[in-house]
Structure formats: C-alpha cells, structure tokens
PDB file of the backbone (N, CA, C, O) and the ligand in Angstrom, with CONECT records:
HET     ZN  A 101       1
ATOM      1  N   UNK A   1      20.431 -14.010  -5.951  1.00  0.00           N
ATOM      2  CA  UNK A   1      20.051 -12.816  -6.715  1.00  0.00           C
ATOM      3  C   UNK A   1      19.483 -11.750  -5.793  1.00  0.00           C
ATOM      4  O   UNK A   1      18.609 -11.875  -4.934  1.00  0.00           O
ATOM      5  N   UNK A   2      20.110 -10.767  -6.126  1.00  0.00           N
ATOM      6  CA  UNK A   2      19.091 -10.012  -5.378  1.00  0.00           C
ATOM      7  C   UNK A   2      18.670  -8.744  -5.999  1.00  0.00           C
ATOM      8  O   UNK A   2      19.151  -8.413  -7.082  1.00  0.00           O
ATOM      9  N   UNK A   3      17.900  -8.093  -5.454  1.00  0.00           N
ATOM     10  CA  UNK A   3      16.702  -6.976  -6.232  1.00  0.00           C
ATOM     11  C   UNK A   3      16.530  -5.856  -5.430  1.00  0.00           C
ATOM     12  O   UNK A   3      16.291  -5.905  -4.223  1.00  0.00           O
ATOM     13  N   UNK A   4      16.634  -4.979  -6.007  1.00  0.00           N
ATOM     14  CA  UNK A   4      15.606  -3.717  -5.371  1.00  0.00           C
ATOM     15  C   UNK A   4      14.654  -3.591  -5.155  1.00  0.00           C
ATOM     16  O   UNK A   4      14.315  -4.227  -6.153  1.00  0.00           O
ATOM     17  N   UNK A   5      13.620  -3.294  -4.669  1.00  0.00           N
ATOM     18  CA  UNK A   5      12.670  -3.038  -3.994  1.00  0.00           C
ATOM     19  C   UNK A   5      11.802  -2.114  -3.111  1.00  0.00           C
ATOM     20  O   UNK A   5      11.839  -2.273  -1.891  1.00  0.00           O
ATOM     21  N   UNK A   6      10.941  -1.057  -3.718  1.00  0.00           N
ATOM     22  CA  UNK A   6      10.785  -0.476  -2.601  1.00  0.00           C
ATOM     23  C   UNK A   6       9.638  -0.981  -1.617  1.00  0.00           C
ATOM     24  O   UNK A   6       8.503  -1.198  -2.040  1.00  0.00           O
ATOM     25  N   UNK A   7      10.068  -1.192  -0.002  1.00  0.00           N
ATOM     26  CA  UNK A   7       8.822  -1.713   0.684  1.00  0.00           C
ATOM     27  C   UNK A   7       8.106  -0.831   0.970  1.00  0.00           C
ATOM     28  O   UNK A   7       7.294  -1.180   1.828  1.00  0.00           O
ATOM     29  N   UNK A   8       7.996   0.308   0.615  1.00  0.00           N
ATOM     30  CA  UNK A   8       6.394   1.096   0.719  1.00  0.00           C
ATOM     31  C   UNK A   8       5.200   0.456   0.031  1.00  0.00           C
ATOM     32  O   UNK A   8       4.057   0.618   0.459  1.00  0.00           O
ATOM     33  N   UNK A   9       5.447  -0.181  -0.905  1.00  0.00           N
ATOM     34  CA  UNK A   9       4.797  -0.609  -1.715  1.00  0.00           C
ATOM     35  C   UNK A   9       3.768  -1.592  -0.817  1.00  0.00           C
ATOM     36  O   UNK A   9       2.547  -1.471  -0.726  1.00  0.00           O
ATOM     37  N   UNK A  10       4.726  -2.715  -0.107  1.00  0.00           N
ATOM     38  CA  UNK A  10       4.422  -3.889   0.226  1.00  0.00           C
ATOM     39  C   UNK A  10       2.938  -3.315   1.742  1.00  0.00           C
ATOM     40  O   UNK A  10       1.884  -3.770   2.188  1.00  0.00           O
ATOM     41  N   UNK A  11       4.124  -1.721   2.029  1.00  0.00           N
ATOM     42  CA  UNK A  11       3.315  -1.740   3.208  1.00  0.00           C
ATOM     43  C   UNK A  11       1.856  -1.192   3.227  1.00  0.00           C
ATOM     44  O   UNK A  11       0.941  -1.473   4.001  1.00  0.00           O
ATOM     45  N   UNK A  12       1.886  -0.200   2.000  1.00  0.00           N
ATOM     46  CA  UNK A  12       0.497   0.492   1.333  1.00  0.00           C
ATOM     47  C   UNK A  12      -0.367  -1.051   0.992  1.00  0.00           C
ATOM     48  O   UNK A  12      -1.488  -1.233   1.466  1.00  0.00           O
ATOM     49  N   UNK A  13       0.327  -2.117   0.105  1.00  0.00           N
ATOM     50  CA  UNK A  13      -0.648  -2.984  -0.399  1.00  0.00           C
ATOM     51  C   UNK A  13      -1.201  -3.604   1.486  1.00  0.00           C
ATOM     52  O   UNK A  13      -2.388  -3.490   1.794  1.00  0.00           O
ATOM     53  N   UNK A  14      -0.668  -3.916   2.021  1.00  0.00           N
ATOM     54  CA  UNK A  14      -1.375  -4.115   3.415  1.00  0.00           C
ATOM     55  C   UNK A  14      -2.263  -3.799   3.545  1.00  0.00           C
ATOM     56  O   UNK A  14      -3.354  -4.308   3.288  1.00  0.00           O
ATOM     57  N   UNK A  15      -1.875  -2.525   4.140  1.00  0.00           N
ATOM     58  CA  UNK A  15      -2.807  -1.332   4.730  1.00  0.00           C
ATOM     59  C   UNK A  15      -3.900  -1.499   3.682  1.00  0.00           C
ATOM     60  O   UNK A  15      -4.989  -1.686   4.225  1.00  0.00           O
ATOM     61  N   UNK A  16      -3.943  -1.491   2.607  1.00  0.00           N
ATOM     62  CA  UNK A  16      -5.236  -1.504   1.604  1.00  0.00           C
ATOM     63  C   UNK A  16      -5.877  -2.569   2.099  1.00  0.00           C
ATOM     64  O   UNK A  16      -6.821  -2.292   2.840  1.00  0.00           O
ATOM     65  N   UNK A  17      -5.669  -3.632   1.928  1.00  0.00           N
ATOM     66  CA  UNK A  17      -6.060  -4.947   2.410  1.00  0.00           C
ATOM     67  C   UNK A  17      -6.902  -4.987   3.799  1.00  0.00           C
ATOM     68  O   UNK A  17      -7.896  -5.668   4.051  1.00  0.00           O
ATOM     69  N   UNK A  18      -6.315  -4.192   4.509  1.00  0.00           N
ATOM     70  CA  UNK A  18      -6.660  -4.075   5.636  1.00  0.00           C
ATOM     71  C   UNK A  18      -7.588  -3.346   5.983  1.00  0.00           C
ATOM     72  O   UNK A  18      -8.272  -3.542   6.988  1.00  0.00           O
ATOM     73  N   UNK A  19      -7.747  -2.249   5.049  1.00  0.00           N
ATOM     74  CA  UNK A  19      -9.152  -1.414   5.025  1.00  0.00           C
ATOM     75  C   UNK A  19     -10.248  -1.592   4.491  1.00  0.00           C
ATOM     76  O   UNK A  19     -11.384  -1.271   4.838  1.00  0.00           O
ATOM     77  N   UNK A  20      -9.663  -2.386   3.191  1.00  0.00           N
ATOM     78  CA  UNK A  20     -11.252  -2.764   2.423  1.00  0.00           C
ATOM     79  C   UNK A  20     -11.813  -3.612   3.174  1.00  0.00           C
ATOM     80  O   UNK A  20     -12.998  -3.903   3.014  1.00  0.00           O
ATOM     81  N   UNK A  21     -10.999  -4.197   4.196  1.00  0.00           N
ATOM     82  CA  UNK A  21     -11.802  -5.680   4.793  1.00  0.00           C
ATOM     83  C   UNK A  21     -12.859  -5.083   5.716  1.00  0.00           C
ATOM     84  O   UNK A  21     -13.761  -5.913   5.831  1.00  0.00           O
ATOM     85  N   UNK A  22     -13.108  -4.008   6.404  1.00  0.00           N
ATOM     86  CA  UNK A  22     -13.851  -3.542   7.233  1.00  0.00           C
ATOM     87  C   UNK A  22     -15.138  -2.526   6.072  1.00  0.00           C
ATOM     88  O   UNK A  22     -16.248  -2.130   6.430  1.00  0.00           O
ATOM     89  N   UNK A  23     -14.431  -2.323   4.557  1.00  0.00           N
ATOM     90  CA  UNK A  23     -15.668  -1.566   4.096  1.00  0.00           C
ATOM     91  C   UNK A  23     -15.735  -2.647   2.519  1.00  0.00           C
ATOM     92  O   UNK A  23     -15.124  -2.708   1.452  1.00  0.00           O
ATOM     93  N   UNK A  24     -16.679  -3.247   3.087  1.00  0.00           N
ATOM     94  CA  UNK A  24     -17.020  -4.353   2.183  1.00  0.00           C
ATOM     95  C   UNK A  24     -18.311  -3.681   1.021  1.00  0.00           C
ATOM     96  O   UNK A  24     -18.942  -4.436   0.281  1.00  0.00           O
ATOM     97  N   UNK A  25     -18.497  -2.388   1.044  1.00  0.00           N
ATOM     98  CA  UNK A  25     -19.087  -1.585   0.008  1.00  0.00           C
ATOM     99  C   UNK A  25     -18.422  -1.209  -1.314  1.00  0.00           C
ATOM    100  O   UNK A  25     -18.842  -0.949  -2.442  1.00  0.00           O
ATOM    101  N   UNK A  26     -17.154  -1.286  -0.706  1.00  0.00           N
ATOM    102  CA  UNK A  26     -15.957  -0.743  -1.847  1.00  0.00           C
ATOM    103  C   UNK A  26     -15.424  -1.844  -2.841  1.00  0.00           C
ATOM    104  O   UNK A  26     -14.929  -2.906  -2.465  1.00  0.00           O
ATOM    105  N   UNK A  27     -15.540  -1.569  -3.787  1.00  0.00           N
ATOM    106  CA  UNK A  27     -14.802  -2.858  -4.972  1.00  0.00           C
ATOM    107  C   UNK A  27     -13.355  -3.412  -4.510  1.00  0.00           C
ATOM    108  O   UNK A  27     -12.543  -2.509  -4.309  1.00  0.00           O
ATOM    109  N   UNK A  28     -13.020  -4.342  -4.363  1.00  0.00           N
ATOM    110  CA  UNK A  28     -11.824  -4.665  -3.893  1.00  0.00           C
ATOM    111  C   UNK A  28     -10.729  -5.519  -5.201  1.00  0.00           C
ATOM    112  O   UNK A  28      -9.698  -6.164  -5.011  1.00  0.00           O
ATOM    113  N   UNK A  29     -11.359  -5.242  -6.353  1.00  0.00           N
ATOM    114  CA  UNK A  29     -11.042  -6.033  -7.504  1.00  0.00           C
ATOM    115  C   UNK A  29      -9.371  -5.978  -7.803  1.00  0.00           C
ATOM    116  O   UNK A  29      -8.784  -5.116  -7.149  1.00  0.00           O
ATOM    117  N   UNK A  30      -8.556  -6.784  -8.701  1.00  0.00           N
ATOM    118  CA  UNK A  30      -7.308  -6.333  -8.171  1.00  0.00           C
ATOM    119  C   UNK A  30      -6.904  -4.892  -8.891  1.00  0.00           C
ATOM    120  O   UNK A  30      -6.197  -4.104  -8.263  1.00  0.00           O
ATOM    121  N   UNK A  31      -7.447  -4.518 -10.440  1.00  0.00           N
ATOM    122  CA  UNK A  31      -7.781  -3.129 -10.658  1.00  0.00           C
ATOM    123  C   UNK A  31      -7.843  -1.930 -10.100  1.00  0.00           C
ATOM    124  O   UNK A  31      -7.234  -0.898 -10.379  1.00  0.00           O
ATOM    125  N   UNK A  32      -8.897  -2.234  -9.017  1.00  0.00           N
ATOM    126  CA  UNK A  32      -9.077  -1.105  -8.270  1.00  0.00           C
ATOM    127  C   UNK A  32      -8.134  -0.917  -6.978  1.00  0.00           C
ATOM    128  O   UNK A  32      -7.713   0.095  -6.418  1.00  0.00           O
ATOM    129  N   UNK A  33      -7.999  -2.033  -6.773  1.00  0.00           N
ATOM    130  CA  UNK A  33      -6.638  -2.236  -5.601  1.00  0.00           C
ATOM    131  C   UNK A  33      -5.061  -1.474  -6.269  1.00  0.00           C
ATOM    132  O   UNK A  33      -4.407  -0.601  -5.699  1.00  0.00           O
ATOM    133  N   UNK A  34      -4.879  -1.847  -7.047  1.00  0.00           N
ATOM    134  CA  UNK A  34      -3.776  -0.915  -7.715  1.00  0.00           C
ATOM    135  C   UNK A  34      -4.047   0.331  -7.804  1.00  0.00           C
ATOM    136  O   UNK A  34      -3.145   1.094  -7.457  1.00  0.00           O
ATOM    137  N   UNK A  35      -5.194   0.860  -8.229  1.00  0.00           N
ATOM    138  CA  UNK A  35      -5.243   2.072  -8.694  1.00  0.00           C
ATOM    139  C   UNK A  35      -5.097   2.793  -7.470  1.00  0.00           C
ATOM    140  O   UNK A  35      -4.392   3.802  -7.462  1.00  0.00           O
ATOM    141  N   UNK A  36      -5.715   2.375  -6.363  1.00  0.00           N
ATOM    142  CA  UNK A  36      -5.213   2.783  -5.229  1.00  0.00           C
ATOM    143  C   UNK A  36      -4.431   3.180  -4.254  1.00  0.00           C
ATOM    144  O   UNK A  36      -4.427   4.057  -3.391  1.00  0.00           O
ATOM    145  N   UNK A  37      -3.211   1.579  -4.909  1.00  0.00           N
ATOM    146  CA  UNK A  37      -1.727   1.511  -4.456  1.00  0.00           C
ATOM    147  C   UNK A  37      -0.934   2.555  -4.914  1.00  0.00           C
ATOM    148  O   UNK A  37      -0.117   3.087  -4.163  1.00  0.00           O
ATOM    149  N   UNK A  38      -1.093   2.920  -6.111  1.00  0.00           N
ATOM    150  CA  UNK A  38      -0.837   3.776  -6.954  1.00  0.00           C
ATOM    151  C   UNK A  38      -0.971   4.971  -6.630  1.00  0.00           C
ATOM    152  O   UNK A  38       0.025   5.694  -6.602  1.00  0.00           O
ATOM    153  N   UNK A  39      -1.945   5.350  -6.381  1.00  0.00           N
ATOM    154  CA  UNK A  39      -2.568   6.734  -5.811  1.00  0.00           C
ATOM    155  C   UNK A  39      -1.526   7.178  -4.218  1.00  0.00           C
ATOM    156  O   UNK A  39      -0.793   8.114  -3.900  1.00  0.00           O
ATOM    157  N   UNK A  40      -2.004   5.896  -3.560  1.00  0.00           N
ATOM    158  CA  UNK A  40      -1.348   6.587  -2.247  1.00  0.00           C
ATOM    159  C   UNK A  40       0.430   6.816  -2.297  1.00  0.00           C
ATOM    160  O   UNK A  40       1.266   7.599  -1.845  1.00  0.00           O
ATOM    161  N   UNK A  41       0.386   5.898  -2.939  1.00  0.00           N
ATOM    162  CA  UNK A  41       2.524   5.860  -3.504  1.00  0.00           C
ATOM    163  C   UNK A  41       2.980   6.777  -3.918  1.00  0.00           C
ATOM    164  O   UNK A  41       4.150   7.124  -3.757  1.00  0.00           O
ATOM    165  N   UNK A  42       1.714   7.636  -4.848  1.00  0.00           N
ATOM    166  CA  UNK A  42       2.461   9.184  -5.398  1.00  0.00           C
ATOM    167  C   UNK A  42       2.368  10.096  -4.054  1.00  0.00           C
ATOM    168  O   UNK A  42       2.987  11.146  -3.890  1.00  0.00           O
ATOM    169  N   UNK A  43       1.414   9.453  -3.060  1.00  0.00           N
ATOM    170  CA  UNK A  43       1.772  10.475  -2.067  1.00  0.00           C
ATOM    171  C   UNK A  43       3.121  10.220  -1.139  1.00  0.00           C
ATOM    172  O   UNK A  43       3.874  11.110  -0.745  1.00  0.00           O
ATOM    173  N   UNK A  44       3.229   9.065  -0.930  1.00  0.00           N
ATOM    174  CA  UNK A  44       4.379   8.397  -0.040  1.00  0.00           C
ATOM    175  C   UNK A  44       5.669   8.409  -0.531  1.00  0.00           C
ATOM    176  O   UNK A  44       5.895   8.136  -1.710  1.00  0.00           O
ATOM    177  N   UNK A  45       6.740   8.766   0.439  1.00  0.00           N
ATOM    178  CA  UNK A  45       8.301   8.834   0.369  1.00  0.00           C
ATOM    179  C   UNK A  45       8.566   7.395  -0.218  1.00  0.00           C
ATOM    180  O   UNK A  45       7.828   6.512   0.218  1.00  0.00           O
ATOM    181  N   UNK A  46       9.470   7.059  -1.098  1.00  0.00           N
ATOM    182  CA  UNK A  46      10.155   5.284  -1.778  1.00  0.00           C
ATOM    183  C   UNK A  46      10.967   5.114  -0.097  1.00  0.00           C
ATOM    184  O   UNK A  46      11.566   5.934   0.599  1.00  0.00           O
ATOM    185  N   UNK A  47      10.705   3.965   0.057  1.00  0.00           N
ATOM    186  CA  UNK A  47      11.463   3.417   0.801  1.00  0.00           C
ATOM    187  C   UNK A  47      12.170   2.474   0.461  1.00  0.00           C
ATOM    188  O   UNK A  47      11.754   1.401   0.898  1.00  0.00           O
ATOM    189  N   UNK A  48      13.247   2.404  -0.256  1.00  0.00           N
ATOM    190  CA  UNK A  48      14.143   1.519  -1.130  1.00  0.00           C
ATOM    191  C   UNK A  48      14.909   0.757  -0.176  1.00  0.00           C
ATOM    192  O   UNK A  48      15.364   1.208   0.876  1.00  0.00           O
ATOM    193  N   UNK A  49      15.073  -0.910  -0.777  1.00  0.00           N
ATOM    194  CA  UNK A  49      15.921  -1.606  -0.048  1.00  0.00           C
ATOM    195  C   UNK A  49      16.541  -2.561  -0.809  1.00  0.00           C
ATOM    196  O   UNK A  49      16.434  -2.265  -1.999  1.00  0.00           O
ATOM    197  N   UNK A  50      17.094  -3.498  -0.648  1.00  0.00           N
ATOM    198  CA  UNK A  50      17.786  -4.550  -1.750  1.00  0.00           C
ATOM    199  C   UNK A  50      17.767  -5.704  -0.492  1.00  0.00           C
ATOM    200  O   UNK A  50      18.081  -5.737   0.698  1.00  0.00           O
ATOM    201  N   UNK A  51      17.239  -6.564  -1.440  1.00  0.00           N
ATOM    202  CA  UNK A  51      16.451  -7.826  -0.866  1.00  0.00           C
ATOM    203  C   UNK A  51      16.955  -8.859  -1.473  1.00  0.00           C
ATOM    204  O   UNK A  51      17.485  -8.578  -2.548  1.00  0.00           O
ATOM    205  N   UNK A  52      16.981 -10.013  -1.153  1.00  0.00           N
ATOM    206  CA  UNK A  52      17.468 -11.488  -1.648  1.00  0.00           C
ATOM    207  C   UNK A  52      15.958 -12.043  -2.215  1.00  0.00           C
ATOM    208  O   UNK A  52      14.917 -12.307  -1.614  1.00  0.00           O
ATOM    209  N   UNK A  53      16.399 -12.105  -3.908  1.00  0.00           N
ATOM    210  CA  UNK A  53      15.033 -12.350  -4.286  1.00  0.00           C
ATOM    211  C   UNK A  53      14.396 -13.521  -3.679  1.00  0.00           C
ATOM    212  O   UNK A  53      15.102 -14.329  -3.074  1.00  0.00           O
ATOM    213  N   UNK A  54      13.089 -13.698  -3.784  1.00  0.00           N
ATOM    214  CA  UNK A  54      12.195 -15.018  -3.065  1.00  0.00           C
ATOM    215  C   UNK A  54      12.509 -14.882  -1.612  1.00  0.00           C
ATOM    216  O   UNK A  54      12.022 -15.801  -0.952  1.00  0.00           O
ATOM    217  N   UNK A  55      13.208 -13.970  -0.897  1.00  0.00           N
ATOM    218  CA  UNK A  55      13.012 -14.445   0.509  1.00  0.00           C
ATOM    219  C   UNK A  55      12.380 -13.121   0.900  1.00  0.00           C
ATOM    220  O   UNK A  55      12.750 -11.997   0.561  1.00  0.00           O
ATOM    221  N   UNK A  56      11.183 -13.518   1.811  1.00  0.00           N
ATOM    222  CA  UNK A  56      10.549 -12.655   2.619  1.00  0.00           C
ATOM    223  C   UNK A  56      11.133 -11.697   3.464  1.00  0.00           C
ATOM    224  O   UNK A  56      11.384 -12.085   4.605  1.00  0.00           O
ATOM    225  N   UNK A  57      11.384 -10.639   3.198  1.00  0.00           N
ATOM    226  CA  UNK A  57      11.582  -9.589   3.561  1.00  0.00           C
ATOM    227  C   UNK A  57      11.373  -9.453   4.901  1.00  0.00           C
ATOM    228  O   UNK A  57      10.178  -9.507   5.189  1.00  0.00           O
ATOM    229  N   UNK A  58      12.556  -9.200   6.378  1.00  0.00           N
ATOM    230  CA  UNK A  58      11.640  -8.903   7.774  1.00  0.00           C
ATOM    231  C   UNK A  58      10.627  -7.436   7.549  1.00  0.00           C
ATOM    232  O   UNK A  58      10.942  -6.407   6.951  1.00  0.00           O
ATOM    233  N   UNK A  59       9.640  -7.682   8.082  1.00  0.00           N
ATOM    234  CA  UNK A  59       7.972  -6.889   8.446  1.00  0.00           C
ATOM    235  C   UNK A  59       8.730  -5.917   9.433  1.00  0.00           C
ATOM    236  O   UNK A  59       9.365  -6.114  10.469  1.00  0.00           O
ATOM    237  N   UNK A  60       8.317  -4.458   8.486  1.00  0.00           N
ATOM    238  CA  UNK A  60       9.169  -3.222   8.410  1.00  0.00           C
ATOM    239  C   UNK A  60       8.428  -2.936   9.892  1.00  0.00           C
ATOM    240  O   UNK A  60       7.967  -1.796   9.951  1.00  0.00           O
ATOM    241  N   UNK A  61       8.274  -3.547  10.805  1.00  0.00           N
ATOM    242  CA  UNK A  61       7.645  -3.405  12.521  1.00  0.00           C
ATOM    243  C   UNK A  61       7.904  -2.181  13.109  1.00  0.00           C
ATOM    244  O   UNK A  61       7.137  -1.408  13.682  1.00  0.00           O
ATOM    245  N   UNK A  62       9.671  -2.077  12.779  1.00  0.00           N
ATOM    246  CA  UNK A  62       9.918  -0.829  13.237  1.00  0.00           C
ATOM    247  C   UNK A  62       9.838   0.655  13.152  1.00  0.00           C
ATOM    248  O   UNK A  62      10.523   1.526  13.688  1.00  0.00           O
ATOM    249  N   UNK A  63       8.710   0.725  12.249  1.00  0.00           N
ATOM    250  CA  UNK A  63       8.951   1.913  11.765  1.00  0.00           C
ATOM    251  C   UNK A  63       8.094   2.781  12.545  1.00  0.00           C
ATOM    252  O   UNK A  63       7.347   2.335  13.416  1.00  0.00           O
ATOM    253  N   UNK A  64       8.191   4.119  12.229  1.00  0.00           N
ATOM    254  CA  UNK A  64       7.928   5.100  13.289  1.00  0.00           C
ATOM    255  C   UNK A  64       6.254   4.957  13.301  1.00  0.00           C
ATOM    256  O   UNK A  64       5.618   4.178  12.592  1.00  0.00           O
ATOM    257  N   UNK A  65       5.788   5.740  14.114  1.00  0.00           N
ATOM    258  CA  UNK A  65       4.581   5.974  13.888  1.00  0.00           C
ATOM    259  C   UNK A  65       3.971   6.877  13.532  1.00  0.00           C
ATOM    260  O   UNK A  65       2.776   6.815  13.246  1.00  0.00           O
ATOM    261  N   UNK A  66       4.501   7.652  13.491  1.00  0.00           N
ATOM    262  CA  UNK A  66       4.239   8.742  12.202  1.00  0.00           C
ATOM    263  C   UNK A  66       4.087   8.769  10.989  1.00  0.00           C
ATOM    264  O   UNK A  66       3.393   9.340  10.147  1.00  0.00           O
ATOM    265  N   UNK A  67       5.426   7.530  11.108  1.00  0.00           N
ATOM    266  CA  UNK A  67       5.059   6.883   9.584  1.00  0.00           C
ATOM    267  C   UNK A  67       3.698   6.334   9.255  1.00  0.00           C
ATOM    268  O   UNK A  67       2.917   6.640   8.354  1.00  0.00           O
ATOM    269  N   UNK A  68       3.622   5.497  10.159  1.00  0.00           N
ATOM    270  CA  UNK A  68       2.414   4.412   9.751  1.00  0.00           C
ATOM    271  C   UNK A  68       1.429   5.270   9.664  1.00  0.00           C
ATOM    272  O   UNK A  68       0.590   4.907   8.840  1.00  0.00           O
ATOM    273  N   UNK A  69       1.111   6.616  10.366  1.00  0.00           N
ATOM    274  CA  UNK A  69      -0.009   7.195  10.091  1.00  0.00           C
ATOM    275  C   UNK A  69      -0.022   8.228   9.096  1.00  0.00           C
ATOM    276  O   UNK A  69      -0.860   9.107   9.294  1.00  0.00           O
ATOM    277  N   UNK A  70       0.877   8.370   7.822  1.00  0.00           N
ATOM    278  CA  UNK A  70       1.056   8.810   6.966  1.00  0.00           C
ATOM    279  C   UNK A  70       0.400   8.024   6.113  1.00  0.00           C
ATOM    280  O   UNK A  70      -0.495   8.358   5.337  1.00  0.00           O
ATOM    281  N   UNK A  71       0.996   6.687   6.322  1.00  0.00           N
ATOM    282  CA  UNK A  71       0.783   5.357   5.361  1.00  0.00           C
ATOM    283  C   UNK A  71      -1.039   5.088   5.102  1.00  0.00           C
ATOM    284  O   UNK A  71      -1.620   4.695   4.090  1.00  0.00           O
ATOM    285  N   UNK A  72      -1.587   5.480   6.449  1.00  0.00           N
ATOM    286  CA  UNK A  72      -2.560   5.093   6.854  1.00  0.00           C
ATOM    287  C   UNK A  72      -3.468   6.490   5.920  1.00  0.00           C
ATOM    288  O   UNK A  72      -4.342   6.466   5.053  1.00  0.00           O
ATOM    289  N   UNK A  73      -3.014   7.182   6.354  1.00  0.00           N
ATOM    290  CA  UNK A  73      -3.931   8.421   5.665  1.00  0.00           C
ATOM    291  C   UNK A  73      -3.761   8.718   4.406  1.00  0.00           C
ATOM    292  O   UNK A  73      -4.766   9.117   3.816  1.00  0.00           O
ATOM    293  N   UNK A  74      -2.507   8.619   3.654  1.00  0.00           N
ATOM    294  CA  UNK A  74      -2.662   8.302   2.070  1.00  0.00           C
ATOM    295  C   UNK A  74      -3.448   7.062   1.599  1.00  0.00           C
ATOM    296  O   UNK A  74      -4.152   7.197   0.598  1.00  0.00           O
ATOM    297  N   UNK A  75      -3.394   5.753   2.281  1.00  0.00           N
ATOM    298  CA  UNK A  75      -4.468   4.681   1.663  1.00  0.00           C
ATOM    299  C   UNK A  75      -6.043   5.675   1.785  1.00  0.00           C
ATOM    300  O   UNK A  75      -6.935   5.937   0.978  1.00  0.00           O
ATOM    301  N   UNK A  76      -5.859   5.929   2.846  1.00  0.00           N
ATOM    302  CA  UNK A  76      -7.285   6.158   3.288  1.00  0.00           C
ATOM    303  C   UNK A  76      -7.830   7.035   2.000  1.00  0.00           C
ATOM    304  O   UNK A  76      -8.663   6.588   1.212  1.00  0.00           O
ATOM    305  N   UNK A  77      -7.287   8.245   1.908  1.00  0.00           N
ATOM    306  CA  UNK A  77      -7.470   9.267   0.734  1.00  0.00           C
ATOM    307  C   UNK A  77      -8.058   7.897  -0.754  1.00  0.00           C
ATOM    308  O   UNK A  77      -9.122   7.612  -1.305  1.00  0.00           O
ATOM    309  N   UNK A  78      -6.911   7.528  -0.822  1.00  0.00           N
ATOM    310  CA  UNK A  78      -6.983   6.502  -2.561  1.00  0.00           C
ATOM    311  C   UNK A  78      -7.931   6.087  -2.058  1.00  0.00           C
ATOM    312  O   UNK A  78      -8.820   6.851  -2.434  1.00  0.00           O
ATOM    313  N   UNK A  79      -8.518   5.078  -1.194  1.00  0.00           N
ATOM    314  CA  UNK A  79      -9.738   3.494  -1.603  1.00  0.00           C
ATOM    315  C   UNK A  79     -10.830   4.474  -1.475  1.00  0.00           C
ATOM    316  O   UNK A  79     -11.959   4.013  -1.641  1.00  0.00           O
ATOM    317  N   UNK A  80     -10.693   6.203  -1.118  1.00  0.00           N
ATOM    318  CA  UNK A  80     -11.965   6.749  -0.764  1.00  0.00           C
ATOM    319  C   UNK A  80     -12.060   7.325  -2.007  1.00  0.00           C
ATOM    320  O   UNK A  80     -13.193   7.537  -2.440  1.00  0.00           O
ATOM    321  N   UNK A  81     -11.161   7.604  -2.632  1.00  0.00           N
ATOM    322  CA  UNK A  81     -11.021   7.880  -4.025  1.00  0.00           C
ATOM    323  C   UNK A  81     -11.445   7.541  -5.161  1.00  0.00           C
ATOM    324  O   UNK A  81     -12.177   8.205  -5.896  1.00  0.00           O
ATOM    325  N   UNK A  82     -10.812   6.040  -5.432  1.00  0.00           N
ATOM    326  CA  UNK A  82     -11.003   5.043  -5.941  1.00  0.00           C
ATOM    327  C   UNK A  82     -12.546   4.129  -6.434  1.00  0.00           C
ATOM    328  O   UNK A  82     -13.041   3.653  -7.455  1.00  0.00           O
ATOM    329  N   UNK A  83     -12.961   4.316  -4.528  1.00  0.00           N
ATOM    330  CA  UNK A  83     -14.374   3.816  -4.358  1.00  0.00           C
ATOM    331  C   UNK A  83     -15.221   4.612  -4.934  1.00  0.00           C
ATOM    332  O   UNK A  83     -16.074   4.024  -5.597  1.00  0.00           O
ATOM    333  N   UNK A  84     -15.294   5.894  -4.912  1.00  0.00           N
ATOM    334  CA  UNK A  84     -16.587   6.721  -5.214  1.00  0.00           C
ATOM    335  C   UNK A  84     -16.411   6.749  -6.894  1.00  0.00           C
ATOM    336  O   UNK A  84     -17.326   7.199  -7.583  1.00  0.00           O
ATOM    337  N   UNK A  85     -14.893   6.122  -7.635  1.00  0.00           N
ATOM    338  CA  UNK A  85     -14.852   6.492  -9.038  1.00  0.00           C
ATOM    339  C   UNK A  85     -13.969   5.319  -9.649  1.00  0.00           C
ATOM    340  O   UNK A  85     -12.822   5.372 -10.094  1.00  0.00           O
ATOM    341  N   UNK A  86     -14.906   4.166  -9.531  1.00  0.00           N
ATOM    342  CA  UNK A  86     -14.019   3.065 -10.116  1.00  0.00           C
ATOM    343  C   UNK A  86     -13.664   2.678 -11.268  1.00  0.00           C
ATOM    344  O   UNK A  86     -14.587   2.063 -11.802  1.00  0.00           O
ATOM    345  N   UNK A  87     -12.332   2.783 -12.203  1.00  0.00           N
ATOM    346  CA  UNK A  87     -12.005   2.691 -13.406  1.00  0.00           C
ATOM    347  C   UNK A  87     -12.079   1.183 -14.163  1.00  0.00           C
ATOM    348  O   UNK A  87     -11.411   0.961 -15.173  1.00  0.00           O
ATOM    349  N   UNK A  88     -12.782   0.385 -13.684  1.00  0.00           N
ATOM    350  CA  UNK A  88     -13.012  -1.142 -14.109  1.00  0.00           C
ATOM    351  C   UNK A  88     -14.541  -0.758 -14.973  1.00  0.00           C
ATOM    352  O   UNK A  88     -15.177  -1.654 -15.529  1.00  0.00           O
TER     353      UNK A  88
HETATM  354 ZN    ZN A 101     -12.870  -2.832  -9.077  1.00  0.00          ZN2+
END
C-alpha cells in the first residue's frame, strides 16, 4: 500500500521535539505540540511524497540548508507562540 504523505510534517514534528527538550518551561503536552506543528506548517512549503505504508521513510538528510533554517525558524515562531498562550 502506499500513501501520500507530506514529510514536512515529520520534519517540523522533530524539530519541535528537539526544541522543547532544551526549554523545559514550555508545556510539551501532545495538544500543545500540535498546535504548534500546525502553526509552523501554515508557514512551511508541503513537501509531498508517496511512501510504502509502515516503512520508514529515508531521513530527508539531504535537504538544503536553507531549508532547515526555515524549518527551524517557523518552529521557533509556533512553541514561542504556543508557550506564552496555551490552548489546553
Ligand atoms: Zn499543553
């Protein structure tokens, strides 16, 4: 089977992951983690792919770095967002 998918998704939920872990002030609930994902995704381009469901996807490594610091600065915006106005 396989599925669509966009991996922006996968790579924003990271990056979130990856930030709250250093600001352990911020709610990390899975609520607020979405609302976040959410937030930065309306800022971020879909990066659509079609995937073989259940198999792990190769880790989008290659991508530019421009990208990643797009990726990086829309999370950043949401959990700072998010944090100061949590909807839980
Ligand atoms: Zn929360």
């Amino acid at each position: 089977m396989a599925e669509l998918k966009n991996q922006m998704e996968e790579l924003v939920l990271e990056a979130i992951d990856e930030y709250l872990r250093d600001r352990s002030e911020i709610c990390d609930c899975e609520k607020c983690r979405l609302d976040m994902a959410a937030l930065a995704l309306n800022e971020l381009p879909p990066r659509y792919a079609v995937t073989e469901r259940g198999k792990v996807f190769a880790k989008i490594s290659q991508l530019e770095c421009q990208f990643e610091t797009d990726i990086l600065m829309a999370v950043i915006r949401a959990v700072e967002k998010v944090g100061n106005n949590p909807r839980h």
